[in-house]
N, C-alpha and C positions, 0 to 999 in steps of 0.2 A: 145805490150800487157803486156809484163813484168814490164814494166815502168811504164805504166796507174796504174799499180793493184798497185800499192804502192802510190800511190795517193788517189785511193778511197780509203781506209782503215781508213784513216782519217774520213772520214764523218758517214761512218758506222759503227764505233764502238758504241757510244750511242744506236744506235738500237742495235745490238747485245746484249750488257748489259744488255738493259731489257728485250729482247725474253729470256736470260737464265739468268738472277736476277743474274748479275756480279758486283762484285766492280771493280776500276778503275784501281786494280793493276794486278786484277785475267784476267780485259781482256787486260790489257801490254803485253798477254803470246801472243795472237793473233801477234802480231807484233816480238816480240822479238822471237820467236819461227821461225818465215819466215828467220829475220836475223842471226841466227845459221847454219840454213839451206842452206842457199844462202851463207853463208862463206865459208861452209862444199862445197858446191856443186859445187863452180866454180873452185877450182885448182882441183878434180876429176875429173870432165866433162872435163874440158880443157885438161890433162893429158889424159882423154882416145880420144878423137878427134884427141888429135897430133899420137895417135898409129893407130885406127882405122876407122879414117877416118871423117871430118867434118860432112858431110851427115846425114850420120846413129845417130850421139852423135845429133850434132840439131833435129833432127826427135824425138828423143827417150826425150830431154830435154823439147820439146815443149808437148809432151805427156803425161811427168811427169805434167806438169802447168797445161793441162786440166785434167787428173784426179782428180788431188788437190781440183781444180776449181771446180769438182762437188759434192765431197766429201764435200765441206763449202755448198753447193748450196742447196746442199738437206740433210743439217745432222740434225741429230733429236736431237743431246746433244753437249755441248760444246768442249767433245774429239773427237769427229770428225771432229772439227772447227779447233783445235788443231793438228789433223792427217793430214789435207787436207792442212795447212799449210807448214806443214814442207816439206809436196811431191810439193809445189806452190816453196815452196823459193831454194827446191834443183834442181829442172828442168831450173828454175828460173836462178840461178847463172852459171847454163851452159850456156844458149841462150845469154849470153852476150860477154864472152869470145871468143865461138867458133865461133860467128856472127864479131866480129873485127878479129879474124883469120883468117874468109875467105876472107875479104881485102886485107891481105896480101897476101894470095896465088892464090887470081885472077884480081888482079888488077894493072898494070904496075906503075912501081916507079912513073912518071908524073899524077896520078891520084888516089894515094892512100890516098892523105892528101883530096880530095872534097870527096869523098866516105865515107870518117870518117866523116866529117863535117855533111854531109844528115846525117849517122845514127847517129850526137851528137846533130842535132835539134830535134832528138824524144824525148829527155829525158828534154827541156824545152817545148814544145807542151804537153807531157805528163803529166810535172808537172801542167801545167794549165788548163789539160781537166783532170784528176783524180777528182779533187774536184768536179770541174763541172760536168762529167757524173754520181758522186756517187749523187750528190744532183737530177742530176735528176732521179735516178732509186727507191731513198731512197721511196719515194710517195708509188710504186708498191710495195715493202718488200724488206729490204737489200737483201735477196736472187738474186736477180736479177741482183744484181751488181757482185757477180760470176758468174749467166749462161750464162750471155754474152759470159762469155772466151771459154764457151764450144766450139758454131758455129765457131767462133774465129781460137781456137785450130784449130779443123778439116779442116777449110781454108788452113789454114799457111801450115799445112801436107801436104795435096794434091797438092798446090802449088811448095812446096822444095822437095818432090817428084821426082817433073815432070823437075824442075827446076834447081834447086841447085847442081853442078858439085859433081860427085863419085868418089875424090883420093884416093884410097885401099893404104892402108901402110901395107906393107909386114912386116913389122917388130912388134915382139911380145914382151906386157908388163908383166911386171913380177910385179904384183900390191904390193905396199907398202901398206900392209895392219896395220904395227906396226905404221907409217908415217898416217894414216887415220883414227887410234884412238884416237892417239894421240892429233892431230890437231879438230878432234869431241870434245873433253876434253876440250882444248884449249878455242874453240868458245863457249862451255856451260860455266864452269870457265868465262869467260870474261862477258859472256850476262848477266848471273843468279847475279853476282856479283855487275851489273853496274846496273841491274836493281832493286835491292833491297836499294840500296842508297833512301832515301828520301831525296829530296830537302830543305824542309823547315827546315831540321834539318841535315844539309851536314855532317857536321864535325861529330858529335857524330854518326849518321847512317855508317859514311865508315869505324869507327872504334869495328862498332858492329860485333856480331858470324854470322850476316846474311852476312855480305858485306869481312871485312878483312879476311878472312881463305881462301873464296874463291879468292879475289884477288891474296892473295899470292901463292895460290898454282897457278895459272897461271904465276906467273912473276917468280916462280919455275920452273918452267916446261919447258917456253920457250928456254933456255939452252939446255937443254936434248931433246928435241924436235930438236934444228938445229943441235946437233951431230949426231943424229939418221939418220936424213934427209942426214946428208953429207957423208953418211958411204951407205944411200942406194944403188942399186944398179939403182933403177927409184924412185928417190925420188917424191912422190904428191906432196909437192912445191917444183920447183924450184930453191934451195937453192944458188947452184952456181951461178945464172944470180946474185948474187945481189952478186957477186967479177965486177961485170962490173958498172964500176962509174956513167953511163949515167942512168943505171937502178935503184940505191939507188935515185938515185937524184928524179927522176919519183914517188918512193915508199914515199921519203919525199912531195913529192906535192902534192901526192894523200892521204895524211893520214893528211897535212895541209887542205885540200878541205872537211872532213870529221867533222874537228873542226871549219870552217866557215861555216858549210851549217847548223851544228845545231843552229848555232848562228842566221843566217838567218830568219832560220824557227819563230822566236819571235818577228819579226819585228811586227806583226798585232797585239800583245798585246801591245809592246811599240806603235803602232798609236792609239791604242786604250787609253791609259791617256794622249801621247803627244799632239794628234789632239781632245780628245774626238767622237772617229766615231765609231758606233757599232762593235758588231763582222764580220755581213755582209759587210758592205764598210772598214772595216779591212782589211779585207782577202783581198782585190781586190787591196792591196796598192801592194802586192806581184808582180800586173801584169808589172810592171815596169823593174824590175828582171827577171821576169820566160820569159816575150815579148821576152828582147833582149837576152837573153838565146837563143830561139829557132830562132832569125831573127841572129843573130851573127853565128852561130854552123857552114851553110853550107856559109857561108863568109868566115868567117875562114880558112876552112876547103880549100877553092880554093884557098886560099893566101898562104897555107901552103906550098901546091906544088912549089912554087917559090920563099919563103924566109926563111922556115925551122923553127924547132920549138923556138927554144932559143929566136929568136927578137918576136915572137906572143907570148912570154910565160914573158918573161920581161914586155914585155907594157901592157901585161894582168894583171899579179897578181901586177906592181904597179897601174895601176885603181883598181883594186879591194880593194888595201887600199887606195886610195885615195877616192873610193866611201863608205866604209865602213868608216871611219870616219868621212867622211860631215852629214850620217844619226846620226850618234851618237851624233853630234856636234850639230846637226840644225834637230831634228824629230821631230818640230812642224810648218815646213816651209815648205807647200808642193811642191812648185818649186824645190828646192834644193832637197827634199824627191825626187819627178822622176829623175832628173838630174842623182843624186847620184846611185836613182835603178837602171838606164839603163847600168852606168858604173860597179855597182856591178853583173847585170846580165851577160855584154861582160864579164868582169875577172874573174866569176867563171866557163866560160865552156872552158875559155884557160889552167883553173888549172886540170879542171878533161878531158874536151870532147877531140876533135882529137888532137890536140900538143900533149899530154902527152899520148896519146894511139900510135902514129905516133912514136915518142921515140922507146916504147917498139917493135912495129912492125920494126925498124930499126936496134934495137940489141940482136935481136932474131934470132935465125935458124930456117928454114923452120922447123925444126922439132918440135920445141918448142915457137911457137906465140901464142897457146891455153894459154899455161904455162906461158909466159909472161903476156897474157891480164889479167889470173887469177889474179896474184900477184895483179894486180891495182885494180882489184874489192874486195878482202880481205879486203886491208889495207883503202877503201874505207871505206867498211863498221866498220873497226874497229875504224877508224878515229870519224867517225858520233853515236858509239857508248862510246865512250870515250869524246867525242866533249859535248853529251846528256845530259852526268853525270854533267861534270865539269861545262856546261855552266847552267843549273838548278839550281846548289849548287850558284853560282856567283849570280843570280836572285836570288835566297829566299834568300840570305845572306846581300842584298840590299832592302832599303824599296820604295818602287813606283817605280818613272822610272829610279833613277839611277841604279836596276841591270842591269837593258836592254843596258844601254849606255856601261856601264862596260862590259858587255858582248862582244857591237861590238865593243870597243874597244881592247881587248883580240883579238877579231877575225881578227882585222887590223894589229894589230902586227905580228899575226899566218900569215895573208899576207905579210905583207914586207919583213919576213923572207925565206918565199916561195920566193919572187921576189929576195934577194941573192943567192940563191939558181941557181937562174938561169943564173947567170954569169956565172957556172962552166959544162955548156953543151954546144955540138958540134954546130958551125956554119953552116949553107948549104951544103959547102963544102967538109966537112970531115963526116956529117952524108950522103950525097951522097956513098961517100966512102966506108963507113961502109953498108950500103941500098948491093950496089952492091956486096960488098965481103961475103956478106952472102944467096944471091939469091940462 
């Protein structure tokens, strides 16, 4: 559900626009406003799940999404489009965290890596049914494409309920509330910043009063933020997992997957002059990509169990540049164009789905796998927020298709780099090791 909603949003914007006479930047806040929120909300949520229990934090996160959900569904003015986001993207950023945390804490070592796989096929299934159920509700009023969530919600509740195991953790957090302003600060700084860049005019817009002040006060701040964090007594991130090599290496791949996926995302303009095909059979060159995304995820995910993340994480991110520069090299060749997508679809859910969650869940302490998953979804979203900027400024700073190319090329590189990277993580055997000494 979480997943889908950030697919439709794409199709629904235009209508929104015109129900409340929006320019293109006023309804950027629609989106960028959820990814504030969903930065904010997943090392919170995850931090209160690891104290008070998975259950109760998913119940309460899935309920923040359908509030949200109804607040866009039935609001009369755009700050309620606005309000009803930011309660979608904070419930939002829990349901993913504490949903790979309960992997780890109910699922035996030989079955943790197919279990991540299932849940890292929803997020290419999603990305390919968002477009598509938003085109089909759009007909009836965008509205429709949040009420859905509502019955949705209500399911999902009654179901985890009845369902979803109640580990009570006796142990009480003492909330870092200096740690949860600051990092609020953080994530508006970074948004407001990245999103006020104009593309067609990179350079002079990043060095304007709208864009540098706020950048620098973020790339300020982040200092003083991880001293705070490391003096906490329950720090909201995590600070210390990232003294563990296995985890930095994880946060580098997952914040490389953030600067590929925006690149990604531009492929249907680049088919659109290389091949000449509208915008509709545009979009549909993606399915090559998003396919083996969701047909790779629970593959994966069973192989992982028997040969560990480092050899699935190697042969993933180099296809993913070997596929991301045959499209760059040849996107007027549509054979090579699937060939390439399918291998670009396997190597980016080795970079973000189960390997690199399977990591975190492996150098975690039961107490802290909420806190682990978080880090990966932050630097996720900060990746594909930074990825946004830079890979936009590269397109308008190029005339036709050579941004596009320049683009996945930048992105192939960001991959190979990911794929050195993964030289320097645990083999089967020693992340076994590591799995059981932290059980």
């Amino acid at each position: 559900m979480g997943s889908l909603d950030t697919g439709i949003i794409g199709p629904v914007l235009p209508s929104i626009e015109q129900s409340f006479h929006l320019t293109s930047r006023e309804s950027s806040w629609i989106f960028t406003l959820f990814v504030i929120a969903f930065m904010i909300g997943s090392p919170v949520m995850a931090k209160f799940s690891d104290f008070y229990g998975r259950k109760k934090i998913f119940i309460l996160d899935v309920v923040l999404f359908g509030i949200g959900s109804c607040l866009i569904a039935f609001s009369p003015n755009i700050e309620t489009i606005f309000l009803g986001r930011i309660i979608q993207g904070f419930g939002c950023g829990g349901i993913f965290p504490v949903g790979g945390a309960f992997i780890g804490d109910e699922f035996p070592l030989e079955e943790r890596g197919k279990a991540l796989g299932i849940l890292g096929s929803v997020f290419g299934i999603s990305a390919i049914g968002g477009p598509l159920v938003g085109a089909a509700l759009i007909p009836f009023g965008w509205n429709w494409c949040f009420t859905i969530n509502i019955p949705i919600s209500i399911f999902i509740i009654v179901f985890a309920w009845h369902i979803l195991p109640d580990l009570e953790n006796k142990r009480k957090l003492k909330i870092d509330y200096i740690g949860i302003i600051l990092l609020s600060l953080l994530a508006v700084l970074l948004s407001y910043g990245l999103n006020q860049i104009d593309s067609s005019n990179f350079i002079n817009s990043s060095i304007s009063v709208n864009v540098a002040p706020f950048l620098i006060m973020f790339i300020v701040l982040i200092p003083i933020f991880l001293k705070i964090e490391k003096r906490a007594e329950e720090s909201i991130v995590a600070i210390h997992m990232l003294k563990n090599k296995e985890i930095r290496i994880a946060c580098i791949e997952t914040l490389s997957y953030g600067i590929i996926y925006s690149s990604v995302i531009f492929i249907p303009s680049l088919v659109i002059l290389s091949m000449g095909l509208n915008d509709q059979y545009a979009s549909l060159m993606l399915i090559p990509i998003l396919g083996a995304n969701a047909v790779a995820a629970p593959i994966l995910g069973k192989i992982l169990d028997s040969v560990g993340s480092r050899k699935i994480m190697m042969i993933g991110t180099l296809i993913l540049t070997i596929g991301l520069l045959t499209i760059s090299i040849y996107p007027d060749n549509l054979i090579l164009f699937i060939i390439a997508g399918c291998l670009a679809g396997v190597g980016m859910v080795t970079i973000i789905g189960a390997p690199l969650r399977y990591i975190v869940l492996s150098e975690a302490k039961p107490t802290e796998r909420g806190a682990g998953q978080a880090i990966v979804n932050m630097l996720s979203s900060a990746g594909q927020l930074i990825g946004g900027a830079l890979i936009g400024g590269i397109i308008a700073s190029f005339s036709g298709i050579i941004g596009y190319k320049v683009s996945l090329i930048l992105a192939a590189v960001v991959a190979f780099i990911a794929f050195l990277f993964t030289f320097q993580l645990k083999n089967r055997d020693k992340q076994i090791e590591t799995m059981k000494s932290n059980q």
